[in-house]
Structures are given as C-alpha cells and as structure tokens.
C-alpha positions as CSV (number, residue, x, y, z in Angstrom):
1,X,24.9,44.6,49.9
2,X,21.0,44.6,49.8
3,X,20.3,46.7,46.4
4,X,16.9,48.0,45.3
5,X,16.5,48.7,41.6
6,X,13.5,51.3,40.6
7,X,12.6,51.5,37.0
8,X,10.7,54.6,36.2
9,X,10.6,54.0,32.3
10,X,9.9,51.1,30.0
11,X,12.9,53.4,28.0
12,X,16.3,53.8,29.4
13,X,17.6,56.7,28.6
14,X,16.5,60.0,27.6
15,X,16.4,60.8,23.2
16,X,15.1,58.2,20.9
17,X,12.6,56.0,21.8
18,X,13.9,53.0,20.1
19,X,17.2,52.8,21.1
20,X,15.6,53.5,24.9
21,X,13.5,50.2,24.3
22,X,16.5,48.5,23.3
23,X,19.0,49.5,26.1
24,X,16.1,48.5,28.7
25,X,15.5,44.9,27.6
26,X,19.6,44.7,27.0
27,X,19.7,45.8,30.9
28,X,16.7,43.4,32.1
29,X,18.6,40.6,30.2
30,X,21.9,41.7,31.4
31,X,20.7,41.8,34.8
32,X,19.5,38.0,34.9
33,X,23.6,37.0,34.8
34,X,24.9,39.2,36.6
35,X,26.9,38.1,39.7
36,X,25.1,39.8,41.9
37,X,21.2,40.2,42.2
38,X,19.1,42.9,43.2
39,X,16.8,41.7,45.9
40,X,13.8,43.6,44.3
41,X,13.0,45.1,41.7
42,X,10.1,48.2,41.9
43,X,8.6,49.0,38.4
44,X,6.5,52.3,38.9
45,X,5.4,55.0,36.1
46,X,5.4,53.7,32.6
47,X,7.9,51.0,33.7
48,X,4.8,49.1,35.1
49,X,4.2,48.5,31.2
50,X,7.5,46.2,31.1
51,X,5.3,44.0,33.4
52,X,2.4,43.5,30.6
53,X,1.7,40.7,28.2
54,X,3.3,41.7,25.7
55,X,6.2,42.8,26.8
56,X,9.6,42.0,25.2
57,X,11.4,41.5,28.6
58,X,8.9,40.1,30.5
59,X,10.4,35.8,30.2
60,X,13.8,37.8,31.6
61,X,12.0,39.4,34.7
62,X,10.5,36.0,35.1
63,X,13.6,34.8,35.7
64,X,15.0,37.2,37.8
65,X,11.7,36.4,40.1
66,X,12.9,33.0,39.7
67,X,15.9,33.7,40.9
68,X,14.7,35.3,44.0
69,X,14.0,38.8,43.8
70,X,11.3,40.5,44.4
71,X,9.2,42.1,41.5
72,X,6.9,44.7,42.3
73,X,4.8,46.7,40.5
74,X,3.1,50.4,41.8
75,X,-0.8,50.3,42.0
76,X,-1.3,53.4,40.9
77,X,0.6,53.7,38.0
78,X,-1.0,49.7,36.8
79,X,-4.2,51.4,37.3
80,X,-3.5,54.6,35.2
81,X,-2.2,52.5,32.3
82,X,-5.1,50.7,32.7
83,X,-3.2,47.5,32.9
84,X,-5.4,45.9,35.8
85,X,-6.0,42.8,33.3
86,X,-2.0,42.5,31.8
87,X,-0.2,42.4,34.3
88,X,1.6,38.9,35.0
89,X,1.1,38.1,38.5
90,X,3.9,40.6,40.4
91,X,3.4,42.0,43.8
92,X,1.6,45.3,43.1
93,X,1.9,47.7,45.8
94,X,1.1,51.6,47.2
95,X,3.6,54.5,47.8
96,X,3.7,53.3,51.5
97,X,5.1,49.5,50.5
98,X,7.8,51.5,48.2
99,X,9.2,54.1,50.8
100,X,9.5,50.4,52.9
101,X,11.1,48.4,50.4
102,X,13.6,51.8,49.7
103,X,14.2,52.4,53.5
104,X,14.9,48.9,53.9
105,X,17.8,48.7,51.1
106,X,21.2,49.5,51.7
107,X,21.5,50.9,48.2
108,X,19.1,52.0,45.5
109,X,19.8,51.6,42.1
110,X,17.5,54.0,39.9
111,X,17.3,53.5,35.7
C-alpha cells in the first residue's frame, strides 16, 4: 500500500513542547527501520522547520530520502519561516503538488 505521511508540526503531540520534540525525532528515526516505507513524506506548517540546518532529525530524513521516498517540503510555509536559505535541498512544492501527491496515495498517514 502506497502511504503518504504529512507532518504538520516539528512537535508530535499536543502539551509540552519538549517531550513533542522528542516523540518527533523518536518517530523520524523510528520510521528509517521500519519495514515498510512511506513513499513520501510532505512537511508543511512548522514541520518545514524539521527540514532546516539545524535540525535534530534532519541525517534520519536524509536517509529515508535515501531510501527512496520522496521528501517534500510546502513553499509557503518555507517562505513564512523564512527558511528560503536552510532548507537542505527537498522538493519544495505549492498546495496544488500536495492535493496530487494526497490524491495519488492509497493511504495518508497524518502526525
């Protein structure tokens, strides 16, 4: 099955910040292992900032684009963080290549 993961949040999780930083990077790195593989991968909202220098997770994603699936990050949202400059080179993409990417998955996985 064809999944698409969306990550809205450089946090999983709703309460303490912290621990929401935590359970993200232990579900990036998780996700490298796993037996099955997502075949993208669409970071949008703050999520995009999981895609900056910087970032704790970003050698994980990396991999996972390694591995084959697509990373993608939304435009808009690189733009309103003002991370034009940071972001490793990902796909970056407009609401119309989402709602493709979505439409084209046979299951979408939202954290």
């Amino acid at each position: 099955m064809k999944k698409t993961v969306l990550i809205s949040s450089e946090f999983l999780g709703r309460g303490d910040d912290g621990l929401g930083r935590i359970l993200m990077g232990s579900f990036i790195r998780k996700l490298c292992s796993a037996d099955r593989l997502p075949k993208a991968i669409i970071f949008y909202n703050s999520g995009v900032k999981l895609l900056a220098h910087g970032s704790e997770v970003l050698d994980a994603i990396e991999h996972l684009e390694q591995k084959g699936v697509g990373i993608s990050a939304c435009g808009t949202c690189v733009n309103y963080y003002q991370l034009n400059k940071l972001v490793e080179p990902v796909q970056i993409g407009d609401m119309s290549g989402m709602i493709a990417e979505l439409m084209s998955s046979e299951s979408v996985v939202s954290v």
